[in-house]
MARZASE-621405 format. One line per field, with one value per residue (C-alpha): x, y, z. Coordinates in nm, 2 decimals, m for minus. Layout:
BEGIN
c1: (X | ...)
c2: (Y | ...)
c3: (Z | ...)
//
This chain:
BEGIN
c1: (8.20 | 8.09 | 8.40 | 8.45 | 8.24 | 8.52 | 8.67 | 8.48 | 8.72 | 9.08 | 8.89 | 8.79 | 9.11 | 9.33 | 9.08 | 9.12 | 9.53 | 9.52 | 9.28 | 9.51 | 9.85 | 9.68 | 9.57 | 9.89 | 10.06 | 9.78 | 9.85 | 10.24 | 10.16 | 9.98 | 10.13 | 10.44 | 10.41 | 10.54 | 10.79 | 10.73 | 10.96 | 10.96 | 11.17 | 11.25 | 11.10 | 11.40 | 11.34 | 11.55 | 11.62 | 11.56 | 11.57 | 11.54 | 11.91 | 12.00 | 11.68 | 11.78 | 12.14 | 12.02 | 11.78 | 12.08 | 12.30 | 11.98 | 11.99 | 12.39 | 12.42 | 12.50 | 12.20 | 12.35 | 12.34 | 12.46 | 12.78 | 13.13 | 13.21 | 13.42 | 13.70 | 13.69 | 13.79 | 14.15 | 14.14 | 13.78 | 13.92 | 14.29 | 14.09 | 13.79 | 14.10 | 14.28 | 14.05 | 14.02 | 13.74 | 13.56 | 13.61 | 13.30 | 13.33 | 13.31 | 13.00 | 12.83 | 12.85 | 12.76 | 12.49 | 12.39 | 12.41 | 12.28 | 12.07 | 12.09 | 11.98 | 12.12 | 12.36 | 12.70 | 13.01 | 13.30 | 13.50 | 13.19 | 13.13 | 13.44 | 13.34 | 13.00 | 13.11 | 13.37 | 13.13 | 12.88 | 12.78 | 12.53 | 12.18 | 12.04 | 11.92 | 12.10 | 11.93 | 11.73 | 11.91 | 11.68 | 11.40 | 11.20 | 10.97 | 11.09 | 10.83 | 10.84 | 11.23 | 11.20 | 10.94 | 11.16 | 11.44 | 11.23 | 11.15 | 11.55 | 11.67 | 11.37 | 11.48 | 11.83 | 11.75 | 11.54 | 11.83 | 12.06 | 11.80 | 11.83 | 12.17 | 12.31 | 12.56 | 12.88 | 12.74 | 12.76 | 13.07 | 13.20 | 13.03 | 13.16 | 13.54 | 13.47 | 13.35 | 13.61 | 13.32 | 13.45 | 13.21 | 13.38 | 13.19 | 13.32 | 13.59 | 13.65 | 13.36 | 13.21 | 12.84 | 12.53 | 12.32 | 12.14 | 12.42 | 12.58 | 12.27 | 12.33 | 12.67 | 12.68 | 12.36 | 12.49 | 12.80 | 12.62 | 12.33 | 12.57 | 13.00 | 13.22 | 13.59 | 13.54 | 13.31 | 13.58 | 13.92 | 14.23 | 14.58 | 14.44 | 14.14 | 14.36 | 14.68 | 14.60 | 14.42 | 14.24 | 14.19 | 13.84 | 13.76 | 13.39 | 13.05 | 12.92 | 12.54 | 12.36 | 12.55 | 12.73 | 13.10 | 13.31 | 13.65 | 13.97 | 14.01 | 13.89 | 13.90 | 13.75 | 13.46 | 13.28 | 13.10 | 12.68 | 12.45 | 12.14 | 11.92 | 11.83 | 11.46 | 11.41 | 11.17 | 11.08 | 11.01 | 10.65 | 10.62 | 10.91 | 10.64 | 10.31 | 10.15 | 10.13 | 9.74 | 9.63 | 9.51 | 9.83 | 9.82 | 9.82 | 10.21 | 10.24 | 10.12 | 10.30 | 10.62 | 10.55 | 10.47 | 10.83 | 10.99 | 10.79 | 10.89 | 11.24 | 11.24 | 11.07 | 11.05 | 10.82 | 10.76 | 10.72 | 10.51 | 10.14 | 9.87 | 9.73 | 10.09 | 10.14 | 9.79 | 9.93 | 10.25 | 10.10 | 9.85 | 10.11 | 10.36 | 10.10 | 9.88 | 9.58 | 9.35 | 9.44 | 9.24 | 8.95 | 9.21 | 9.34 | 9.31 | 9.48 | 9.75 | 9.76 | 9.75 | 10.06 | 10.31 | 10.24 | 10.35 | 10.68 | 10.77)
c2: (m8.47 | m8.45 | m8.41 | m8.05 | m7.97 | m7.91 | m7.61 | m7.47 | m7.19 | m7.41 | m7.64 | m7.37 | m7.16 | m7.51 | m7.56 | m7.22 | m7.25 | m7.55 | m7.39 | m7.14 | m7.31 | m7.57 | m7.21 | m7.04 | m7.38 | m7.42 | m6.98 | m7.07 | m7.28 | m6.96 | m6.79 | m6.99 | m7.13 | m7.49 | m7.56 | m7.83 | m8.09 | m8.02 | m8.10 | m7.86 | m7.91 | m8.03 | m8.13 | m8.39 | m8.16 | m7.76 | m7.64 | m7.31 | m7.23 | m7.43 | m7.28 | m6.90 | m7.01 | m7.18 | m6.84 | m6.63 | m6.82 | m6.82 | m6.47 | m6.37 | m6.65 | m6.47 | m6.53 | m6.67 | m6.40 | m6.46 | m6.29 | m6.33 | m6.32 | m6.00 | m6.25 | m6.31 | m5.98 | m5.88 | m5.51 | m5.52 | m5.82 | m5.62 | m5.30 | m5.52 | m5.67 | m5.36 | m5.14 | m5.09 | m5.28 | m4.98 | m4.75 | m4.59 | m4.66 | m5.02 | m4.96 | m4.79 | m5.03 | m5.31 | m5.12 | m5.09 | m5.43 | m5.58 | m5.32 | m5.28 | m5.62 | m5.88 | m5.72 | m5.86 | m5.81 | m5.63 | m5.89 | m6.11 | m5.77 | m5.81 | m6.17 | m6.11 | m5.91 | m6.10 | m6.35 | m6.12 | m6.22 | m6.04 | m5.91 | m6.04 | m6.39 | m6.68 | m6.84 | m7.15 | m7.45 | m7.60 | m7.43 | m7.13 | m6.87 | m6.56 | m6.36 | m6.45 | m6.43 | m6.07 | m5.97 | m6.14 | m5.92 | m5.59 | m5.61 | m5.64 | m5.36 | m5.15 | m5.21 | m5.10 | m4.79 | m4.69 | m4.70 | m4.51 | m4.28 | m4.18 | m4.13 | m3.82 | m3.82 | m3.77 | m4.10 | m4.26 | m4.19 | m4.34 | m4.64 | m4.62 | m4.61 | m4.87 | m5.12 | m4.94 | m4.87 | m4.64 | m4.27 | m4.06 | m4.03 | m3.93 | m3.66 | m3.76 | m3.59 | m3.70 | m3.86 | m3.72 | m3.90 | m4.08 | m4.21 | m4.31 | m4.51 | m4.69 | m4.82 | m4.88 | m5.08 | m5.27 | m5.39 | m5.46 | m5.70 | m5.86 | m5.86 | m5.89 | m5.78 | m5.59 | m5.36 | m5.23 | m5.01 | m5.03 | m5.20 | m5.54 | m5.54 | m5.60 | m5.71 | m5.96 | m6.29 | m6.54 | m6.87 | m6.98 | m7.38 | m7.37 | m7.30 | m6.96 | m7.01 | m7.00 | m7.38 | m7.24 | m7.30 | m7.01 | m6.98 | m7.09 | m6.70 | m6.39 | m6.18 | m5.80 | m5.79 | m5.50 | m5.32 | m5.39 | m5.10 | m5.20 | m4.87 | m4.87 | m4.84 | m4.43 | m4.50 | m4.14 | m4.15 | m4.12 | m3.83 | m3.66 | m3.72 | m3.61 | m3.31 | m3.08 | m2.99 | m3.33 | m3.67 | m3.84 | m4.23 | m4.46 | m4.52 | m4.14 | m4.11 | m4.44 | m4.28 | m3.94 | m4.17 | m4.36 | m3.99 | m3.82 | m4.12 | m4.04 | m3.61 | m3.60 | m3.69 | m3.91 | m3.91 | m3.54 | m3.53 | m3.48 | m3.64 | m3.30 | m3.19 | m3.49 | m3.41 | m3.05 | m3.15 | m3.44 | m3.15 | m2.87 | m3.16 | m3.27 | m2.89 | m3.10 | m3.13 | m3.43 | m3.45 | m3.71 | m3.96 | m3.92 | m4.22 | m4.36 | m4.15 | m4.29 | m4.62 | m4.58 | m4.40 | m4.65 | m4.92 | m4.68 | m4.65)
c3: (4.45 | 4.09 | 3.83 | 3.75 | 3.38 | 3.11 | 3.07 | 2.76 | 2.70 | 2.75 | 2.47 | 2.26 | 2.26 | 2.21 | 1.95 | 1.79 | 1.80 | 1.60 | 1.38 | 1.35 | 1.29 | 1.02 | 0.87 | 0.89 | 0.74 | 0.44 | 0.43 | 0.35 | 0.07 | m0.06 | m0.32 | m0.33 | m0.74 | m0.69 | m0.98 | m1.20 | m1.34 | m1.71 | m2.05 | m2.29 | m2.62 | m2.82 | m3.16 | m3.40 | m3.71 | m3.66 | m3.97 | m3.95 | m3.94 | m4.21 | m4.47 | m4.38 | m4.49 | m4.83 | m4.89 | m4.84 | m5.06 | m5.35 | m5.31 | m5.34 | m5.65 | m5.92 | m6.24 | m6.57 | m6.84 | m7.18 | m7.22 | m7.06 | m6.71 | m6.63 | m6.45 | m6.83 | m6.95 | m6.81 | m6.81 | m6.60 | m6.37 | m6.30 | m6.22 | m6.01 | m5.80 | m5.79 | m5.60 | m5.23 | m5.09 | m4.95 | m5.25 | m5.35 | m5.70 | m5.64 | m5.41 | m5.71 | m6.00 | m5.74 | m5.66 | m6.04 | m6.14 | m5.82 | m5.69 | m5.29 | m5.20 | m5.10 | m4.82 | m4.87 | m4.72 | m4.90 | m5.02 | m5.14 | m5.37 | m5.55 | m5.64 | m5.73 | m5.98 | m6.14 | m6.17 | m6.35 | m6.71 | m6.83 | m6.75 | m7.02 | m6.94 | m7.08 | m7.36 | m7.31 | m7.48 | m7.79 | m7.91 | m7.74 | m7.78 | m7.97 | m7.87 | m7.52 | m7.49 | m7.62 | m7.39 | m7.11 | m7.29 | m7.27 | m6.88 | m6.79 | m7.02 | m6.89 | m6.56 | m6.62 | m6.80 | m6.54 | m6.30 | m6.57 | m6.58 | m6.25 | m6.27 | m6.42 | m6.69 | m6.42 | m6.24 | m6.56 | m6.70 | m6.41 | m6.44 | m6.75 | m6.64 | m6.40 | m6.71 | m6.93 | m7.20 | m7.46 | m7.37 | m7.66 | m7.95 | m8.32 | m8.31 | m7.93 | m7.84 | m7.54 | m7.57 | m7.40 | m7.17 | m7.43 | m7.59 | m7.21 | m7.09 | m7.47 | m7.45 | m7.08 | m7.14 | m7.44 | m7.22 | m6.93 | m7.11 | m7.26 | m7.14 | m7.41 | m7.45 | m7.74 | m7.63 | m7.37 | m7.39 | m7.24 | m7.34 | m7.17 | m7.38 | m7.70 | m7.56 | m7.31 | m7.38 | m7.15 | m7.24 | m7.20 | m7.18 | m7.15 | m7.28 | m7.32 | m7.14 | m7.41 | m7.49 | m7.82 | m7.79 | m7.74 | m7.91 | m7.69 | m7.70 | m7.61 | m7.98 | m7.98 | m8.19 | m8.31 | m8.11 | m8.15 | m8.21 | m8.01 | m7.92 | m7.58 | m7.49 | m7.35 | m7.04 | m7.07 | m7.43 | m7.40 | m7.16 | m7.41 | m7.67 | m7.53 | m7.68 | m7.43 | m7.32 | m7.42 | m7.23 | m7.13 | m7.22 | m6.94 | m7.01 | m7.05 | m6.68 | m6.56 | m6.71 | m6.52 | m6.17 | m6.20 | m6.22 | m5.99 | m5.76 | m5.81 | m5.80 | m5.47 | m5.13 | m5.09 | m4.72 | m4.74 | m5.08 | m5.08 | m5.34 | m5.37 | m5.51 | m5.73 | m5.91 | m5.98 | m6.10 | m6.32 | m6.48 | m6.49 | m6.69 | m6.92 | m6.94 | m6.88 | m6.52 | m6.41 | m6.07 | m6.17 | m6.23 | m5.83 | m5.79 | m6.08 | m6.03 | m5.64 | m5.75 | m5.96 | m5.75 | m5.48 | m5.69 | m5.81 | m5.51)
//
């Protein structure tokens, strides 16, 4: 008898399983995301750290001015130490001689101060540029007065106390603005005890074994001199001067932009108002120089 054919359909089926279970096997291996061996990148010297803690420490030193330190002057240094940390008055004239940058911790405000010389930049040693130095001299005391500016006179006359500048004028009267911004300004370019009051000022002495920063040598003590006169640039003076109904000057306008800046809001104001009020200040249209006028308050602000 002939062997029986084979069974087409057993094969086929048997075939079909193993078909099947190598599919199902290769169908695991689907989707699963094999992990791969890997090092981390792990450099020698990261840096980073180390240059965001030399920027911050550029930022809180303290610039050599030309004056002395107020650690310098006892009746500024007893009232600096004196004062609770978080007192507001403190807050303020950091603010004012530091502006709002760099953040700095209570404690480091105190110190900052005492260490404070002078806006007025220290005096390059040898021979230098007049002209240059007193251009150098103009953009600081600008900058100042435009932050007194802002202030109004009860602001400064706390300032004022803080520093221990004199504010009484002849007869004991008390000074106006004007005369504020100048002697809080003349201190502040320049520390020196006897431009303050207060029985420290002229009781107390601090012995001084150093170099001023201009590389003169200062005396072993701290003697009151006579207060400077030095008038203080008005960084309104212009717009106070401008005929009304005429073409403002382009520092006339730039002078209008920096208090415009500081009256309004600025997230609230419009271009549309800032043209009126420039041509209702100055009695003149002022709306073909928009853009001028745009170009300015953006770099006020």
């Amino acid at each position: 008898m002939p062997p029986a054919p084979p069974n087409k359909k057993a094969k086929t089926a048997a075939g079909t399983s193993e078909e099947k279970t190598s599919t199902e096997e290769k169908g695991a291996d689907v989707g699963k995301r094999k992990r791969r061996e890997s090092t981390g990148y792990q450099p020698e010297d990261f840096t980073m750290a180390s240059e965001r803690s030399a920027m911050a420490a550029k930022e809180t030193k303290v610039p050599p001015g030309r004056g002395f330190k107020l650690r310098d002057i006892p009746v500024i240094k007893a009232g600096i130490e004196k004062i609770p940390a978080n007192h507001e008055d403190l807050v303020s004239a950091y603010t004012f001689v530091f502006g709002p940058r760099p953040k700095v911790t209570k404690k480091e405000m105190k110190e900052r101060l005492l260490e404070f010389n002078g806006y007025l930049p220290a005096l390059p040693k040898g021979k230098y540029d007049d002209d240059e130095m007193d251009r150098e001299e103009d953009k600081y005391e600008a900058r100042y007065a435009t932050r007194a500016y802002k202030l109004n006179i009860a602001q400064l006359r706390k300032l004022c106390d803080f520093f221990h500048v004199d504010v009484k004028g002849e007869g004991k009267k008390p000074l106006n603005k004007d005369e504020t911004v100048e002697k809080l300004l003349d201190f502040l370019g320049e520390p020196d005890v006897g431009l303050t009051v207060g029985e420290s000022s002229s009781t107390e002495v601090v012995k001084v074994n150093k170099k001023k920063p201009n590389g003169k040598k200062t005396s072993t003590d701290l003697k009151p001199k006579p207060a400077k006169k030095k008038k203080v640039a008005d960084p309104f003076e212009a717009i106070k001067n401008h005929p009304k109904g005429e073409k403002p000057s382009d520092k006339a306008l730039r002078q209008w932009a920096k208090a415009y800046v500081v009256c309004f809001d600025m997230d609230q104001a419009t271009t549309k108002h800032a043209i009126l009020t420039a041509s209702d200040k100055f009695g003149v249209d002022l709306a073909p120089q928009k853009a001028k006028i745009k170009d300015m308050l953006a770099e006020e602000m």
